[in-house]
PDB file with one MODEL, atoms N, CA, C and O in Angstrom:
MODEL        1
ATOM      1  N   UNK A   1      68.614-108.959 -13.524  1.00  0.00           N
ATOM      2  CA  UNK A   1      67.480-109.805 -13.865  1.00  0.00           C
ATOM      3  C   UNK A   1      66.221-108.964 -14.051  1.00  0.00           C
ATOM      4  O   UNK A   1      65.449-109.284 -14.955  1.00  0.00           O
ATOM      5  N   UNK A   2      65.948-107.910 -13.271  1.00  0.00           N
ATOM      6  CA  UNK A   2      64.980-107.039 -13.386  1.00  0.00           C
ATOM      7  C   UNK A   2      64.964-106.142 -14.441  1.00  0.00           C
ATOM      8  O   UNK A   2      63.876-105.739 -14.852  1.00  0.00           O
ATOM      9  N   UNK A   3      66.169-105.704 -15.026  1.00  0.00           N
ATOM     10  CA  UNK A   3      66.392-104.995 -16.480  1.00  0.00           C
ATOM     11  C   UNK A   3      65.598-106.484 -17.690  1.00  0.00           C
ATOM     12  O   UNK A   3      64.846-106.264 -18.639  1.00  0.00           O
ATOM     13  N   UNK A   4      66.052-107.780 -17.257  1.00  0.00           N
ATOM     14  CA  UNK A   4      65.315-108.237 -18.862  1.00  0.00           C
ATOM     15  C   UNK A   4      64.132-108.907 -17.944  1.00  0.00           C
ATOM     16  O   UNK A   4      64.500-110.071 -17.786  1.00  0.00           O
ATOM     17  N   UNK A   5      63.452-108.803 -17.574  1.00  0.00           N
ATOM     18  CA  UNK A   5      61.548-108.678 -17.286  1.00  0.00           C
ATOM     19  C   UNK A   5      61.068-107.839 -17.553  1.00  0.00           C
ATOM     20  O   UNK A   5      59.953-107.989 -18.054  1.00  0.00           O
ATOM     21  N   UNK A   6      61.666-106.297 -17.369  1.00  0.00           N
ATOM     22  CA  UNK A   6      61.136-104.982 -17.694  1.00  0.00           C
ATOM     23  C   UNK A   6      61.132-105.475 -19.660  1.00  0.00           C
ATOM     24  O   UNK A   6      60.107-105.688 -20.308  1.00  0.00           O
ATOM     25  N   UNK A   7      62.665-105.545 -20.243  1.00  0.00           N
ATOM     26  CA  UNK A   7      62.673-105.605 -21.235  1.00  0.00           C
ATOM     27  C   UNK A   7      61.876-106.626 -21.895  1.00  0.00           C
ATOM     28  O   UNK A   7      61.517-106.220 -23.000  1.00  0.00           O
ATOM     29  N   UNK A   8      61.323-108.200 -21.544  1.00  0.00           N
ATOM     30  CA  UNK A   8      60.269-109.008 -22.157  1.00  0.00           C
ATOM     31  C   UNK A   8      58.963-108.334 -22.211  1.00  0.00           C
ATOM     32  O   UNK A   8      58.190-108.361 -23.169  1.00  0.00           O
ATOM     33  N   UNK A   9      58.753-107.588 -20.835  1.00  0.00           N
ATOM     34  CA  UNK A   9      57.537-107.386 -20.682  1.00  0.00           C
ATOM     35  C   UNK A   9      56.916-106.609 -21.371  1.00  0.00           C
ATOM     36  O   UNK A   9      55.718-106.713 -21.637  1.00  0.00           O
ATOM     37  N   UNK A  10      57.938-105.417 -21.876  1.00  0.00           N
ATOM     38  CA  UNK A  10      57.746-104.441 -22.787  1.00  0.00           C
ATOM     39  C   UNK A  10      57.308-105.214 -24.074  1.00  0.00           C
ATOM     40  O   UNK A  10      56.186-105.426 -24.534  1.00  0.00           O
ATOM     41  N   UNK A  11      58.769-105.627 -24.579  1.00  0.00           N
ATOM     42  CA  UNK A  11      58.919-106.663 -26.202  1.00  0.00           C
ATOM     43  C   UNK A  11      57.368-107.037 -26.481  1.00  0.00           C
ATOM     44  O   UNK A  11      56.760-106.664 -27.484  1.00  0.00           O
ATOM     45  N   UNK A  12      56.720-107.971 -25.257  1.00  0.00           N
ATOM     46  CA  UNK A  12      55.721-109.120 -25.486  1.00  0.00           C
ATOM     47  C   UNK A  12      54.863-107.957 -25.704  1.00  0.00           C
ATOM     48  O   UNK A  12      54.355-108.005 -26.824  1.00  0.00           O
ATOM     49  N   UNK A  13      54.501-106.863 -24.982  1.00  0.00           N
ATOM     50  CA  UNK A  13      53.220-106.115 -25.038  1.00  0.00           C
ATOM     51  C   UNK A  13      52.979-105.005 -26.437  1.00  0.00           C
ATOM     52  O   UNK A  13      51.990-104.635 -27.069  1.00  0.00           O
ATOM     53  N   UNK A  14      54.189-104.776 -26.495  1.00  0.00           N
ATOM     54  CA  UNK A  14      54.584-104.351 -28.396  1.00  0.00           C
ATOM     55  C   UNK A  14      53.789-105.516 -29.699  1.00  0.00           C
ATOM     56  O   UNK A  14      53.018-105.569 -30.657  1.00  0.00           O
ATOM     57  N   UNK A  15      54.782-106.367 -28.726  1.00  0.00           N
ATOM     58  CA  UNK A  15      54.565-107.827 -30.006  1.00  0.00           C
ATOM     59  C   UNK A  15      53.217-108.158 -30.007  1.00  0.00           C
ATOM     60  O   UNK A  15      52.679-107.979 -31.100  1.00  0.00           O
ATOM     61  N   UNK A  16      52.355-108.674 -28.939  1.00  0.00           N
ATOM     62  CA  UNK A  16      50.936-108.571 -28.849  1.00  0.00           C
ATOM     63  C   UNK A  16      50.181-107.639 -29.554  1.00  0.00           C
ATOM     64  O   UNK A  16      49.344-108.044 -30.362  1.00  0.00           O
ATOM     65  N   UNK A  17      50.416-106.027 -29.299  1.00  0.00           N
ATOM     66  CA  UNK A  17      49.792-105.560 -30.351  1.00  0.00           C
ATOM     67  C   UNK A  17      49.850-105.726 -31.765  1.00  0.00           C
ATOM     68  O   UNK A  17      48.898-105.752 -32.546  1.00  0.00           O
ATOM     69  N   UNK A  18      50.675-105.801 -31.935  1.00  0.00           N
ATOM     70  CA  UNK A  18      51.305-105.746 -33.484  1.00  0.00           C
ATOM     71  C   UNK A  18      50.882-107.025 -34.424  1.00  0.00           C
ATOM     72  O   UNK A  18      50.676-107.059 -35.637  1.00  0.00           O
ATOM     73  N   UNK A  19      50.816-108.222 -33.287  1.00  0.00           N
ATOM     74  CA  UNK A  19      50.794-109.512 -33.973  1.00  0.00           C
ATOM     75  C   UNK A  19      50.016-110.760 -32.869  1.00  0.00           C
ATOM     76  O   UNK A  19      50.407-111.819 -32.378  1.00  0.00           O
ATOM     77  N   UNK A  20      48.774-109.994 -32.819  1.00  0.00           N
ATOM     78  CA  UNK A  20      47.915-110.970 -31.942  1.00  0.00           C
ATOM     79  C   UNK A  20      47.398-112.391 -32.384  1.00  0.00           C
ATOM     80  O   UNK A  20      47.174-113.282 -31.565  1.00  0.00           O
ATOM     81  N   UNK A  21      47.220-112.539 -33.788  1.00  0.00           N
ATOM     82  CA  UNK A  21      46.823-114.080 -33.984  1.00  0.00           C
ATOM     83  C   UNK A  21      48.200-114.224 -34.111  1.00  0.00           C
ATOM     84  O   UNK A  21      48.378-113.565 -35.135  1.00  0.00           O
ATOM     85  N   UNK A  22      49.334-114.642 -33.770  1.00  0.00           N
ATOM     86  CA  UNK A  22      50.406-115.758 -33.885  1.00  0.00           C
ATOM     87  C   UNK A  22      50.950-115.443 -32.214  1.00  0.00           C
ATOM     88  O   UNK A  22      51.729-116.323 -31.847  1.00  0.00           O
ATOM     89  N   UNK A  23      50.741-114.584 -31.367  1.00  0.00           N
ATOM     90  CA  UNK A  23      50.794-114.810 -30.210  1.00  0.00           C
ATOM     91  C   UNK A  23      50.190-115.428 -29.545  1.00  0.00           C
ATOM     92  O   UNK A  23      50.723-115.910 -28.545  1.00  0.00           O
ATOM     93  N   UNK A  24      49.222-115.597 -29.747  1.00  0.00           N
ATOM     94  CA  UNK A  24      47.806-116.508 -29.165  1.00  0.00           C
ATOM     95  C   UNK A  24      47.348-117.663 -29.347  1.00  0.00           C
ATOM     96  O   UNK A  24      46.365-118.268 -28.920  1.00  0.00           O
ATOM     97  N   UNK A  25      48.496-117.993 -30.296  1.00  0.00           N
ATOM     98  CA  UNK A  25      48.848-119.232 -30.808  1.00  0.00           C
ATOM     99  C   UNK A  25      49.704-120.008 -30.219  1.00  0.00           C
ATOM    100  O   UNK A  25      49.624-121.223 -30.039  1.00  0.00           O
ATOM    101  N   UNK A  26      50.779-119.060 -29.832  1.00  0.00           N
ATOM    102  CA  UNK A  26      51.735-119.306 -28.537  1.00  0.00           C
ATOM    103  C   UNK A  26      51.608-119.331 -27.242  1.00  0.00           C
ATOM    104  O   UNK A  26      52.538-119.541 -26.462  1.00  0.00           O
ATOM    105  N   UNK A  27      50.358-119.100 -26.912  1.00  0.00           N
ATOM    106  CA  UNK A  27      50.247-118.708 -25.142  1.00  0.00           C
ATOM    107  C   UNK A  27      50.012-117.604 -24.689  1.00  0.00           C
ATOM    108  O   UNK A  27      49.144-117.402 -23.840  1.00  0.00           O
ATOM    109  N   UNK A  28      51.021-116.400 -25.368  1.00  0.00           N
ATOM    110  CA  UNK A  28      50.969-115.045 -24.516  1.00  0.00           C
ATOM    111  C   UNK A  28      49.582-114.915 -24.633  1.00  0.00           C
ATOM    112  O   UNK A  28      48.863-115.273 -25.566  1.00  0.00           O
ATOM    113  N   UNK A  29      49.149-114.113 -23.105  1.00  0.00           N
ATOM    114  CA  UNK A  29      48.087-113.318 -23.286  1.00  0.00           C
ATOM    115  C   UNK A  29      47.090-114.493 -22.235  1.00  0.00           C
ATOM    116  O   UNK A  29      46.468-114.049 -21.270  1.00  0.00           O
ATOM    117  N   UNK A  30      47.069-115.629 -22.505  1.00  0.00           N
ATOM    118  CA  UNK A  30      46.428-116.455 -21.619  1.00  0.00           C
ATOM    119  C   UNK A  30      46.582-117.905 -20.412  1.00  0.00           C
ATOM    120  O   UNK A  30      45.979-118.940 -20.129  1.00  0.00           O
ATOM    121  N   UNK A  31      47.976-117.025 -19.935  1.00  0.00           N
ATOM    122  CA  UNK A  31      48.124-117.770 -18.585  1.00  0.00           C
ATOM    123  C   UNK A  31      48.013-116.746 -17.386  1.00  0.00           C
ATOM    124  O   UNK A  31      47.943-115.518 -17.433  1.00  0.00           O
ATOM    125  N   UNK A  32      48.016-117.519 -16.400  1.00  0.00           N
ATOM    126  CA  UNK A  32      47.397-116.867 -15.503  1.00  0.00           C
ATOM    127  C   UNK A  32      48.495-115.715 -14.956  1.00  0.00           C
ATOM    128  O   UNK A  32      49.706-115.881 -14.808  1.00  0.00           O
ATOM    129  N   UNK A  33      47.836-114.693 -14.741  1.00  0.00           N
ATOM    130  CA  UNK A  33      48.395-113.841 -14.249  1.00  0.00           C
ATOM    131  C   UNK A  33      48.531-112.482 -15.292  1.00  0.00           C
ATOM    132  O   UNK A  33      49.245-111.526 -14.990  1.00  0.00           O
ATOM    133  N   UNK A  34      47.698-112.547 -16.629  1.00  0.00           N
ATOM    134  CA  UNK A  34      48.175-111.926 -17.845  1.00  0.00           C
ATOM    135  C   UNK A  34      46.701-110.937 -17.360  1.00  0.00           C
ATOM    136  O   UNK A  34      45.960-111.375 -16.480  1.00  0.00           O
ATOM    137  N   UNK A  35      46.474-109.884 -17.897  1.00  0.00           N
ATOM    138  CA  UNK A  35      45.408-108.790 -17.643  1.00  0.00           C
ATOM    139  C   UNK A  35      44.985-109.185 -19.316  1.00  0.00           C
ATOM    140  O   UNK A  35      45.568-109.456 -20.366  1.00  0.00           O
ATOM    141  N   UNK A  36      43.567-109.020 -18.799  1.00  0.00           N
ATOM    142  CA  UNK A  36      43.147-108.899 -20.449  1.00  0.00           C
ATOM    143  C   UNK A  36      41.859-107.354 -19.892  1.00  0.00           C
ATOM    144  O   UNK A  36      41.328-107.261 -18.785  1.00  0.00           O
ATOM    145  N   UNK A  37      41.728-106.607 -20.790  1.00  0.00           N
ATOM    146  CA  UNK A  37      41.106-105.935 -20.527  1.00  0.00           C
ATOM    147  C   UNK A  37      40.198-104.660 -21.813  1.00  0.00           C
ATOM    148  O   UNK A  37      41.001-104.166 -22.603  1.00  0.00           O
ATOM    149  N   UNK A  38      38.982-104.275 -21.964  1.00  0.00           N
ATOM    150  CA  UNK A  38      38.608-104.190 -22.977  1.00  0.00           C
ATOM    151  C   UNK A  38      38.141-102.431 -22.702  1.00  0.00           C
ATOM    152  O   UNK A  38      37.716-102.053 -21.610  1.00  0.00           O
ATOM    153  N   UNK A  39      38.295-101.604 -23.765  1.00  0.00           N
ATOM    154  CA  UNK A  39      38.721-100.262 -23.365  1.00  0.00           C
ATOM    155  C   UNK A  39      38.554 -99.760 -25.143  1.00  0.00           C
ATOM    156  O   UNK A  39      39.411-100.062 -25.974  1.00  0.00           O
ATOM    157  N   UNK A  40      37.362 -99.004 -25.463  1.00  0.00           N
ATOM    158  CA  UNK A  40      36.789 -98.698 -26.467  1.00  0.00           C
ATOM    159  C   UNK A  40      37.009 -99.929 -27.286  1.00  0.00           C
ATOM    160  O   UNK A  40      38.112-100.243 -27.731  1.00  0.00           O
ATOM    161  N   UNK A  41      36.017-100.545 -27.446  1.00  0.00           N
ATOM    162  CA  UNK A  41      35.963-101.678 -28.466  1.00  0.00           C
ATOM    163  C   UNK A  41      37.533-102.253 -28.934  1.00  0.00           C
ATOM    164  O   UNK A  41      37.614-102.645 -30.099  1.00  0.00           O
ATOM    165  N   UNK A  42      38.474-102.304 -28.290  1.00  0.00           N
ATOM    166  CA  UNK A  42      39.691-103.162 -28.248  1.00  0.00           C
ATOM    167  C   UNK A  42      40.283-103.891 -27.074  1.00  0.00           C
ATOM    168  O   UNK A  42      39.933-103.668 -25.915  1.00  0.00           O
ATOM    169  N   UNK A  43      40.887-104.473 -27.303  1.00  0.00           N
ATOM    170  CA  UNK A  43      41.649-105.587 -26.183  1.00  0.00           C
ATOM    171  C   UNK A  43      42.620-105.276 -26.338  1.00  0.00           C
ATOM    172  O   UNK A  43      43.290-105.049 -27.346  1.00  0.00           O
ATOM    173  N   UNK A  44      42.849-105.223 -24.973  1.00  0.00           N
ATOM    174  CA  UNK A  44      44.333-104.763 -24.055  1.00  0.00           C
ATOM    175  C   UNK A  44      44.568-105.736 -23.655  1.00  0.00           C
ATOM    176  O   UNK A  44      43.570-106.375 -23.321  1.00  0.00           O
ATOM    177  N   UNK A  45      45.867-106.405 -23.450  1.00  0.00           N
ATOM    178  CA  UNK A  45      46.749-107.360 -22.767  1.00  0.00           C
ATOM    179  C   UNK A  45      47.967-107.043 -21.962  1.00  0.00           C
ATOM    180  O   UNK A  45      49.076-107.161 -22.484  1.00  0.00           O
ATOM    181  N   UNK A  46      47.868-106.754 -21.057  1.00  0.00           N
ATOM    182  CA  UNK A  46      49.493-106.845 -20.140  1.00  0.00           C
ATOM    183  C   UNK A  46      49.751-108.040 -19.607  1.00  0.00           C
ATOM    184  O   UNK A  46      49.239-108.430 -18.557  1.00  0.00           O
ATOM    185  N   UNK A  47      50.780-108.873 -20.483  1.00  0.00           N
ATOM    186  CA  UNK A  47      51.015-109.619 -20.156  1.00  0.00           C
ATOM    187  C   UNK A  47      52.118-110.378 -18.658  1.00  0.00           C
ATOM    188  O   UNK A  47      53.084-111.129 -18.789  1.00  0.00           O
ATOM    189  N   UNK A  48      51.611-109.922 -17.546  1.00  0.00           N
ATOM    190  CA  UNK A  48      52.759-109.969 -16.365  1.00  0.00           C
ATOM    191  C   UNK A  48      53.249-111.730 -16.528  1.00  0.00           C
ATOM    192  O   UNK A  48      54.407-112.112 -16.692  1.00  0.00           O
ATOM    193  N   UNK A  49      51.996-112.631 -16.429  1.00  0.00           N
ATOM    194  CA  UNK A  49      52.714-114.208 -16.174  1.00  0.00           C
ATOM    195  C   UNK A  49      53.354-114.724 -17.264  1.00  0.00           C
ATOM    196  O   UNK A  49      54.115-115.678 -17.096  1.00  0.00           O
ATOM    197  N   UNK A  50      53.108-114.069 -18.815  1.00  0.00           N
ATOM    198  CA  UNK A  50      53.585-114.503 -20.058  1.00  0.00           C
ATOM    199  C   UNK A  50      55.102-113.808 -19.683  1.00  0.00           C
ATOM    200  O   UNK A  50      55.968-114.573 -20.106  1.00  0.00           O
ATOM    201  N   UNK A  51      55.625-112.771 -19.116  1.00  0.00           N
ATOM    202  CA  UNK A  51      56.587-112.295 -19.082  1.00  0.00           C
ATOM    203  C   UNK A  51      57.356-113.086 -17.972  1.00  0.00           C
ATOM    204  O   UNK A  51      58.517-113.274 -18.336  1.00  0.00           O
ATOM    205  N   UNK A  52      57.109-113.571 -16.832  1.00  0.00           N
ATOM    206  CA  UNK A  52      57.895-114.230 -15.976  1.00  0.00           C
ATOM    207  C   UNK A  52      58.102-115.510 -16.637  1.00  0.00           C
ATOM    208  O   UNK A  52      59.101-116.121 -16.257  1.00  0.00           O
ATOM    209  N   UNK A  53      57.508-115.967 -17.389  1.00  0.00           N
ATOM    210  CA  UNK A  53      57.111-117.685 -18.255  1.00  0.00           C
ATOM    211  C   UNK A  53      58.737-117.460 -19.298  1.00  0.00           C
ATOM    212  O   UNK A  53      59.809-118.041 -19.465  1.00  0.00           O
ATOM    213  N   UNK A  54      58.240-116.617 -19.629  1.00  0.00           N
ATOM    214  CA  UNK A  54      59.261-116.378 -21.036  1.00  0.00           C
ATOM    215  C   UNK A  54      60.393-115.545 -20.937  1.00  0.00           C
ATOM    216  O   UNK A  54      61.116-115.362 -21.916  1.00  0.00           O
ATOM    217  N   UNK A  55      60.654-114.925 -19.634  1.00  0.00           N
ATOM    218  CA  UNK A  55      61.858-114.660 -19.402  1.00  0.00           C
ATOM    219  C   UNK A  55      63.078-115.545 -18.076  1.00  0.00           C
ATOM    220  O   UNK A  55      64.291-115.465 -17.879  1.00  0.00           O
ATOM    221  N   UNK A  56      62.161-116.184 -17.546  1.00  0.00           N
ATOM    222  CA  UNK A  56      62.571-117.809 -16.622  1.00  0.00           C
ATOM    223  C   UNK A  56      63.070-118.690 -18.156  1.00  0.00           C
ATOM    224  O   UNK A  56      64.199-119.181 -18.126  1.00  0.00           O
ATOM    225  N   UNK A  57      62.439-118.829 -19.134  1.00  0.00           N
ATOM    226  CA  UNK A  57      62.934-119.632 -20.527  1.00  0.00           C
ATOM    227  C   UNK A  57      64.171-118.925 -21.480  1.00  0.00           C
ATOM    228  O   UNK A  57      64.879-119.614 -22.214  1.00  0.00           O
ATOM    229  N   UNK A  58      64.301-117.601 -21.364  1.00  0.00           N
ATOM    230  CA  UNK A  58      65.170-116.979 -21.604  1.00  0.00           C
ATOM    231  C   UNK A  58      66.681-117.223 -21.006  1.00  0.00           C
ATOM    232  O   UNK A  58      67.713-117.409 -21.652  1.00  0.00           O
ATOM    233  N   UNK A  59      66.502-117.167 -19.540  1.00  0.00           N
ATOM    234  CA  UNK A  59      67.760-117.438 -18.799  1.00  0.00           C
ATOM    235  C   UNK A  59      67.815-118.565 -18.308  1.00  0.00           C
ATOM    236  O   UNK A  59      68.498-118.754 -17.302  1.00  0.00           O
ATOM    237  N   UNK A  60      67.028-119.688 -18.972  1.00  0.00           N
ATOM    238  CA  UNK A  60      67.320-120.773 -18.891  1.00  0.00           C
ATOM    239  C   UNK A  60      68.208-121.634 -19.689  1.00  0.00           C
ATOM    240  O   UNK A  60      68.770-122.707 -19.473  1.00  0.00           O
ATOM    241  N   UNK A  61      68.130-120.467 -21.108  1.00  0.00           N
ATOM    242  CA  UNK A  61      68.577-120.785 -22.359  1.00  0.00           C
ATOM    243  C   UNK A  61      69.911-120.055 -21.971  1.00  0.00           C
ATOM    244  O   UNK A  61      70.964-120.642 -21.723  1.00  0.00           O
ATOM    245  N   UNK A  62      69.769-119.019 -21.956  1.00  0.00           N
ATOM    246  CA  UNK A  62      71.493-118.443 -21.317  1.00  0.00           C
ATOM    247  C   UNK A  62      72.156-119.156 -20.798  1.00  0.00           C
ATOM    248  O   UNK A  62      73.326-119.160 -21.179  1.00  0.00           O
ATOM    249  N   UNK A  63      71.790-120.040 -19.766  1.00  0.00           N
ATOM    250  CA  UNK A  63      72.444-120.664 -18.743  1.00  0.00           C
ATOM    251  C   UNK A  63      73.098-121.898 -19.254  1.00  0.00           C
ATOM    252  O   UNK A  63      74.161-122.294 -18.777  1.00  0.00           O
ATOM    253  N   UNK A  64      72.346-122.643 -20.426  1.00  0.00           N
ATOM    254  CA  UNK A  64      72.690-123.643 -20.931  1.00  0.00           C
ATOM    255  C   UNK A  64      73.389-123.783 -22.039  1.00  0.00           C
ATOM    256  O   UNK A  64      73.797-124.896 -22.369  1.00  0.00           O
ATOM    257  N   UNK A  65      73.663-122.536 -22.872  1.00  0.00           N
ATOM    258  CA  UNK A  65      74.668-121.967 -23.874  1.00  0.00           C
ATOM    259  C   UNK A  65      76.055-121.438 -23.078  1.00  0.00           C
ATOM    260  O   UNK A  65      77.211-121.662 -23.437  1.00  0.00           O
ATOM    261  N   UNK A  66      75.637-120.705 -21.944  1.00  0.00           N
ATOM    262  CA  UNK A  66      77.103-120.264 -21.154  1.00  0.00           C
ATOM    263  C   UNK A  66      77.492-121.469 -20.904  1.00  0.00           C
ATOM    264  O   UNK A  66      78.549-121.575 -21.526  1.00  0.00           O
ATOM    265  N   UNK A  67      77.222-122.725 -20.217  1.00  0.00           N
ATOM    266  CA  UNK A  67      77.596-123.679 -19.877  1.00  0.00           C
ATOM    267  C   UNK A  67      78.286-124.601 -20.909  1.00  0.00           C
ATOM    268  O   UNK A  67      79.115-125.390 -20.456  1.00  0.00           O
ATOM    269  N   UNK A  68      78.040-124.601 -22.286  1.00  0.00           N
ATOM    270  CA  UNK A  68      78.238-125.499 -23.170  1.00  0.00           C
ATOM    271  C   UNK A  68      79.168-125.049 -24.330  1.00  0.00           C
ATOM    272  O   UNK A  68      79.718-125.807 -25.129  1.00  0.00           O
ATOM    273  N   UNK A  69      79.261-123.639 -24.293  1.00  0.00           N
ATOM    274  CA  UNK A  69      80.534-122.891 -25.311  1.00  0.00           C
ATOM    275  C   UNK A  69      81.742-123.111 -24.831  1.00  0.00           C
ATOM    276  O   UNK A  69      82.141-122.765 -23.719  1.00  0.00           O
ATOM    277  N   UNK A  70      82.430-123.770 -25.771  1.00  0.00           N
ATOM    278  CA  UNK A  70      83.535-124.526 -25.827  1.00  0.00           C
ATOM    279  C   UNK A  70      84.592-122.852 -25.952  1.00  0.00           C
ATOM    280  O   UNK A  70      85.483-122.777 -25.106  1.00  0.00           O
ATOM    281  N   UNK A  71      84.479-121.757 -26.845  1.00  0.00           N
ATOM    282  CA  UNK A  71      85.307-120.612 -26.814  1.00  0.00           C
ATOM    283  C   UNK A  71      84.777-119.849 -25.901  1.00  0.00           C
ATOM    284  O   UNK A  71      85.601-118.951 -25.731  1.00  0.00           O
ATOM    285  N   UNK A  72      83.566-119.615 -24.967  1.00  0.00           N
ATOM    286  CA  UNK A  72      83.426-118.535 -24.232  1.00  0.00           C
ATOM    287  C   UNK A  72      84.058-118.184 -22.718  1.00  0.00           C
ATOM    288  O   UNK A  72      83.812-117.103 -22.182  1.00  0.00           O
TER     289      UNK A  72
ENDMDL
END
């Protein structure tokens, strides 16, 4: 479980840079627990609570596909 939090947490903080107006559209970046922080005229985001949010929804989704595959 600690290998995919490391791995969201990474993903989201990639993805944030890369693509901040459609993340911010989604949430990341502003629930509680997310760092926002400003460091030569840019914004930094580590997102820690967007990563527990969205990887609790991750293996929630696992859980409910393992449960429901008729071949697995």
């Amino acid at each position: 479980m600690i290998r995919w939090v490391a791995v969201i947490f990474l993903g989201l903080t990639v993805f944030y840079a890369l693509l901040p107006w459609i993340l911010v559209k989604v949430g990341v970046g502003r629930i509680i627990g997310d760092v926002q922080f400003k460091l030569l005229d840019r914004i930094f985001v580590l997102p820690f609570g967007s990563t527990v949010l969205w990887s609790a929804l991750a293996f929630l989704i696992a859980e409910v596909v393992k449960r429901t595959c008729a071949f697995c």
